[in-house]
C-alpha positions as a printed Julia matrix, in Angstrom:
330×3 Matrix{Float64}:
  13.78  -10.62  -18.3
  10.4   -10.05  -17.22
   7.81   -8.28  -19.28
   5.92   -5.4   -17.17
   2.81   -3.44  -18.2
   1.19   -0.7   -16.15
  -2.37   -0.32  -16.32
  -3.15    3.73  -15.95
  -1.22    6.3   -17.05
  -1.51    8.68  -13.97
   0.97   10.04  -11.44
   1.39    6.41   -9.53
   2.24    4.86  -12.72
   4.82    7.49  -13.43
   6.42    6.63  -10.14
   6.32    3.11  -11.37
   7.73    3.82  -14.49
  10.88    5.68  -12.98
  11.5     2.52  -10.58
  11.5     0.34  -13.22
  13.72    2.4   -15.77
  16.57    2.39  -12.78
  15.6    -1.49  -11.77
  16.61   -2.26  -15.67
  19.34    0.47  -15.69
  20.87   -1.86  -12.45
  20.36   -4.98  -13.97
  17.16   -6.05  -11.84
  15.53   -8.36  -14.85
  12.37   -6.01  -15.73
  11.35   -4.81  -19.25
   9.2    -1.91  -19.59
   7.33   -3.33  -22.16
   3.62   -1.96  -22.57
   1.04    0.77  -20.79
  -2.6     0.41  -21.32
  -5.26    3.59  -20.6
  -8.68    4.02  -22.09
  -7.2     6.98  -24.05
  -4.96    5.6   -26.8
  -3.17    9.54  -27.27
  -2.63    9.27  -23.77
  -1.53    5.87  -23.77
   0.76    6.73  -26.6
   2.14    9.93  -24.61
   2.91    7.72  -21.5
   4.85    4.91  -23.7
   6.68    7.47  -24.93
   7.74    9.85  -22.24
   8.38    6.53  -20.19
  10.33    4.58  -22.4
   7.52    1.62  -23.05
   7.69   -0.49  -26.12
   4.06   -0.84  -26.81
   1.0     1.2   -25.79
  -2.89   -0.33  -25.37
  -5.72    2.29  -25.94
  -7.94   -0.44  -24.01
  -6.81   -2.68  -21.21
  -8.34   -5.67  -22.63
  -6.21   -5.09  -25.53
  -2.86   -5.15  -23.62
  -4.0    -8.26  -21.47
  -4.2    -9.75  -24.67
  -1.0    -9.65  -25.49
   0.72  -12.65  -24.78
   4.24  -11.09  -23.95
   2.89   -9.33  -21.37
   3.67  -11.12  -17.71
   3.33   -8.57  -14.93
   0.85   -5.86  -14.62
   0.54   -3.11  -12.41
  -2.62   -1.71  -11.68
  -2.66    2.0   -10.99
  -5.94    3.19  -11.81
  -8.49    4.72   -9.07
  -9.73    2.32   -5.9
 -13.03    1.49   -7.46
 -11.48   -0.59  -10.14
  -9.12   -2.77   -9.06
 -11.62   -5.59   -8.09
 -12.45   -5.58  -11.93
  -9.57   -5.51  -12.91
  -7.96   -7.73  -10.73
 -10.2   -10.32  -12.36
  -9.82   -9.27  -15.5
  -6.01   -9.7   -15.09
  -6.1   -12.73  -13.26
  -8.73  -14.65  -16.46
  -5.56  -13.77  -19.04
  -3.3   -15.77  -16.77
  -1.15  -12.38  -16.16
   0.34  -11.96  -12.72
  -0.37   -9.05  -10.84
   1.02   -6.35   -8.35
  -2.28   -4.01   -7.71
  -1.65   -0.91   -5.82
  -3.01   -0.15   -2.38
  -5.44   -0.02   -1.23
  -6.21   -3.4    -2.84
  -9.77   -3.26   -3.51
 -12.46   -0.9    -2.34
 -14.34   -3.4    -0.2
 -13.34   -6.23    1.33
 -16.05   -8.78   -0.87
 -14.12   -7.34   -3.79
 -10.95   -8.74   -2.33
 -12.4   -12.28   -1.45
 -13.38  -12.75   -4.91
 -10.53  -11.37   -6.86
  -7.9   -13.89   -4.15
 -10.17  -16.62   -4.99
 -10.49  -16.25   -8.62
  -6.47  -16.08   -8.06
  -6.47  -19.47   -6.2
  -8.74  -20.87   -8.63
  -6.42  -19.88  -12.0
  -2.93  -20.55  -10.15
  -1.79  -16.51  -10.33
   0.37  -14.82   -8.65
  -1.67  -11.87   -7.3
  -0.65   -9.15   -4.42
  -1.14   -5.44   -3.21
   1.67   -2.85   -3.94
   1.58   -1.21   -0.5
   5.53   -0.36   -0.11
   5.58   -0.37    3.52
   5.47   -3.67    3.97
   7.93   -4.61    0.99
  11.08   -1.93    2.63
  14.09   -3.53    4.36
  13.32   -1.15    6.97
  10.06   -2.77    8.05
  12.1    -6.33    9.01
  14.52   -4.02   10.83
  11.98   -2.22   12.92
  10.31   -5.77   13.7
  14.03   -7.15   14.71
  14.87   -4.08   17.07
  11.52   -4.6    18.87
  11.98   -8.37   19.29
  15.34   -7.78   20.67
  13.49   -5.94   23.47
  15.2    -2.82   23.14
  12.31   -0.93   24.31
  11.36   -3.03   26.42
   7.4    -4.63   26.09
   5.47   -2.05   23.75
   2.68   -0.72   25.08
   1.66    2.45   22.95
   1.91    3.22   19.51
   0.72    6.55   17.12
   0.76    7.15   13.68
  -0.22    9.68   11.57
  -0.35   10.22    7.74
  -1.68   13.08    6.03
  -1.73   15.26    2.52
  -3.16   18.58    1.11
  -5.84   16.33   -1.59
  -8.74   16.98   -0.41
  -9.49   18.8    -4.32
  -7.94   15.69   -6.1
 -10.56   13.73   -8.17
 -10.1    10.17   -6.86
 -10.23   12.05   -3.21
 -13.37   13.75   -3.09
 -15.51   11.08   -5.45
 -17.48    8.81   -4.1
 -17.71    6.62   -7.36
 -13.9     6.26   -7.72
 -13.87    4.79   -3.93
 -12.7     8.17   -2.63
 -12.06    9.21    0.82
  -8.39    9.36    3.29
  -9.28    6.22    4.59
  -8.41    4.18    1.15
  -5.5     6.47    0.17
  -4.06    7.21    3.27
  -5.48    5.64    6.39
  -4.54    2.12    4.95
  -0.72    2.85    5.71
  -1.03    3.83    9.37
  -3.23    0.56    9.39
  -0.6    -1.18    8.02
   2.11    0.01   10.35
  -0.06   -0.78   13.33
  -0.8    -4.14   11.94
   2.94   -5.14   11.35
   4.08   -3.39   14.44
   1.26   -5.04   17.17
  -0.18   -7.76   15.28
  -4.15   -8.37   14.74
  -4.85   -9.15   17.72
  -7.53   -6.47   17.96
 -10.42   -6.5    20.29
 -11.94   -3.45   19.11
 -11.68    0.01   17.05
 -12.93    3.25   17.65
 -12.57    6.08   15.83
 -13.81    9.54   14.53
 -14.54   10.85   11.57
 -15.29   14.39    9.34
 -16.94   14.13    6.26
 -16.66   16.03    2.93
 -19.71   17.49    1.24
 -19.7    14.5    -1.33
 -19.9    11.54    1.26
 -16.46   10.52    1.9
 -14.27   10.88    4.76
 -12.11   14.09    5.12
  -9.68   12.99    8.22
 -10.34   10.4    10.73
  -8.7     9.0    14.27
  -8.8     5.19   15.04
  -7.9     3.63   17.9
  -6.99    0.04   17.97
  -7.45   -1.77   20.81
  -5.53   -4.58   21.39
  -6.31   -7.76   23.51
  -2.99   -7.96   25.66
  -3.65   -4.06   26.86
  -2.01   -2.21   23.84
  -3.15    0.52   21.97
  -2.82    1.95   18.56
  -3.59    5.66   18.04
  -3.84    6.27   14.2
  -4.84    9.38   12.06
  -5.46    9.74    8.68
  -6.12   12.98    6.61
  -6.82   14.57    3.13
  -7.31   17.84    4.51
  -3.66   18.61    5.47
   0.25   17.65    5.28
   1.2    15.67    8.46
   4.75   14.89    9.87
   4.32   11.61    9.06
   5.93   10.41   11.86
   5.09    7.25   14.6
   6.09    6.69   17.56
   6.08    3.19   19.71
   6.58    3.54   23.18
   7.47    1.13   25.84
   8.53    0.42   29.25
  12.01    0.79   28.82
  12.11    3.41   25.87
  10.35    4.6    22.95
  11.3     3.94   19.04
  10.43    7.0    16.31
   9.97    6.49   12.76
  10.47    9.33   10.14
   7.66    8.33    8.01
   5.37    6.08    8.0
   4.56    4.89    4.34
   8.41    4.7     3.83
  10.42    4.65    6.99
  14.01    5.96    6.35
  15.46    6.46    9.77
  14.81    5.14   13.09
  15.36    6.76   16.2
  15.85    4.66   19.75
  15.39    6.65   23.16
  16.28    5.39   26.58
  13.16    7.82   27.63
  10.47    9.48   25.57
  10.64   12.63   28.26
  14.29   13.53   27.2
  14.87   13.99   23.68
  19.17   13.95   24.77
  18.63   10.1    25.71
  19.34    8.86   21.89
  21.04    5.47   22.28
  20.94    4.37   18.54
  19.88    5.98   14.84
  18.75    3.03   12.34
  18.95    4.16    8.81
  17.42    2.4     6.06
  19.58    0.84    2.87
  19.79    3.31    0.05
  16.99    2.84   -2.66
  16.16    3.53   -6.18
  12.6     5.08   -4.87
  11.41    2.66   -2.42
   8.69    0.92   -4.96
  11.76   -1.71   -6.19
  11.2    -3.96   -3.79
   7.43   -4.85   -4.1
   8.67   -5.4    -8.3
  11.55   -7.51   -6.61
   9.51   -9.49   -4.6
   7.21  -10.04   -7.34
  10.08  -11.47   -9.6
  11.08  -13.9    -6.61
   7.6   -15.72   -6.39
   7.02  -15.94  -10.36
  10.45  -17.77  -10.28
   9.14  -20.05   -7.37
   5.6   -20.42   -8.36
   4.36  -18.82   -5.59
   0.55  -17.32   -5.33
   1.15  -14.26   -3.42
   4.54  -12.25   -1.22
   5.67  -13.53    1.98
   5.8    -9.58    2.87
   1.96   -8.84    2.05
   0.27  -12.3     2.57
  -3.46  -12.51    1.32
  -4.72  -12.89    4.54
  -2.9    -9.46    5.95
  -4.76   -8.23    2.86
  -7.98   -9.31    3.75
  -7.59   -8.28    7.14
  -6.69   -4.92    6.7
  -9.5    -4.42    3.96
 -12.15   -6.09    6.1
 -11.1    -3.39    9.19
 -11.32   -0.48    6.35
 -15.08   -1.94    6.0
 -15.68   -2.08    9.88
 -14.7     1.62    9.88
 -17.11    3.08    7.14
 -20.23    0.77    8.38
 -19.71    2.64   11.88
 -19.15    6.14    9.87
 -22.42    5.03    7.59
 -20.0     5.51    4.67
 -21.26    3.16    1.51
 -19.99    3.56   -2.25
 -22.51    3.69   -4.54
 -21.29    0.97   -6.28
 -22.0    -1.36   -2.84
């Protein structure tokens, strides 16, 4: 049984806490076991409502308890560098939620403090942890649509007016929240072989971005057309097209169905639906994988490498520098 803390007590860590109530209600090894937040009532309230054993009014109280061997980090963007650290110099493993830092610096030091202490560190981004993404990758090897030449992606919400959106100080912006998946899904779909980005942006009236389009140019000839947005919902959908038929995916933070055409032109030209496995609610098997390398000893996931981490952060920084987009923490 493995001893799991959340750090934050927000709506992500609720959605934590549910996946790991039905993981231990299935048998899947996980104990809830503590919640830290920098409100003790509120820490008290979560532990309670959730099911936790033990609640932390301060984080460095919880990462000093020594039963504690997994934390989840669900607190705003701007802190997960710190904490990261912080984690990583009690010797507890940890599963930080996307995106993993707020700069990619942040990232290079938290990996190599990570290295350096022998702990199991890695980003909770669920996309790249779902069944579906190996299936998707299998289909398009098989060369059922042919060579892919063209892919979009778009992700988008109405939180533009949340806190951690609009603030510059918490690392707000789409980009961080939202704008990492369809970079993800571009990155897992094409590769990084990336010659250049472009991409446009609209600002909010505190400095961060609003809603952007990027387009990933790839060295081989491909493109990537990718949009991100607080400002409004989006249908969440991508599409990869090739030269013998096109592929659609339902959504792209948690892909559920696939859809194969013989031609993008006629939508009667279905030759196979994909569906993904049934799940508890899609954040199990980031925990799972999590479980699999503390039993091995291993440093970080096979299905979000530090380097894919890196990469993606380090593109994220390529896009503000052109937007003149800084943190005032930079």
């Amino acid at each position: 049984m493995t001893n799991v803390a959340i750090l934050g007590a927000g709506g992500i860590a609720r959605k934590m806490a549910e996946t790991l109530r039905l993981m231990k209600a299935r048998g899947d090894g996980v104990e809830l076991y503590a919640v830290g937040s920098r409100d003790k009532a509120r820490a008290e309230a979560f532990a309670r409502e959730e099911g936790f054993q033990k609640a932390y009014g301060s984080y460095e109280e919880l990462l000093l308890d020594n039963q504690v061997e997994l934390v989840y980090i669900a607190t705003p963007h701007s802190h997960h560098g710190e904490q990261i650290e912080q984690c990583v110099r009690h010797r507890k493993a940890v599963l930080c939620e996307k995106s993993f830092t707020a700069t990619a610096a942040q990232a290079e030091r938290a990996l190599a403090l990570a290295k350096e202490k022998g702990v199991l560190v890695t980003e909770a981004i669920w996309t790249r942890y779902v069944p579906m993404r190996g299936m998707l990758n299998d289909l398009l090897a098989s060369g059922a649509i042919g060579t892919p030449r063209l892919l979009t992606a778009n992700l988008g919400y109405t939180i533009r007016d949340k806190e951690r959106i609009r603030r510059p100080e918490l690392a707000g912006g789409a980009l961080l929240d939202v704008g990492v998946y369809v970079l993800n899904f571009a990155a897992m779909t094409f590769g990084n072989d990336v010659e250049r980005m472009e991409s446009s942006v609209r600002m909010m009236d505190t400095g961060v971005d609003l809603q952007e389009s990027v387009t990933l140019h790839y060295g081989d000839g491909r493109m990537a057309e990718l949009m991100a947005t607080a400002a409004c919902n989006t249908s969440r959908r991508c599409w990869i097209y090739g030269d013998r038929g096109c592929l659609e995916v339902d959504n792209v933070n948690n892909p559920r169905r696939a859809t194969l055409y013989a031609n993008a032109n006629d939508p009667a030209s279905v030759v196979r639906v994909i569906d993904a496995p049934p799940q508890l609610t899609g954040y199990e098997y980031e925990v799972l994988s999590c479980l699999r390398a503390l039993k091995t000893g291993a440093l970080e996931c096979p299905e979000m490498p530090h380097q894919e981490t890196l990469r993606i952060m380090r593109w994220m920084d390529a896009l503000r520098r052109s937007w003149n987009m800084k943190y005032p923490f930079e």
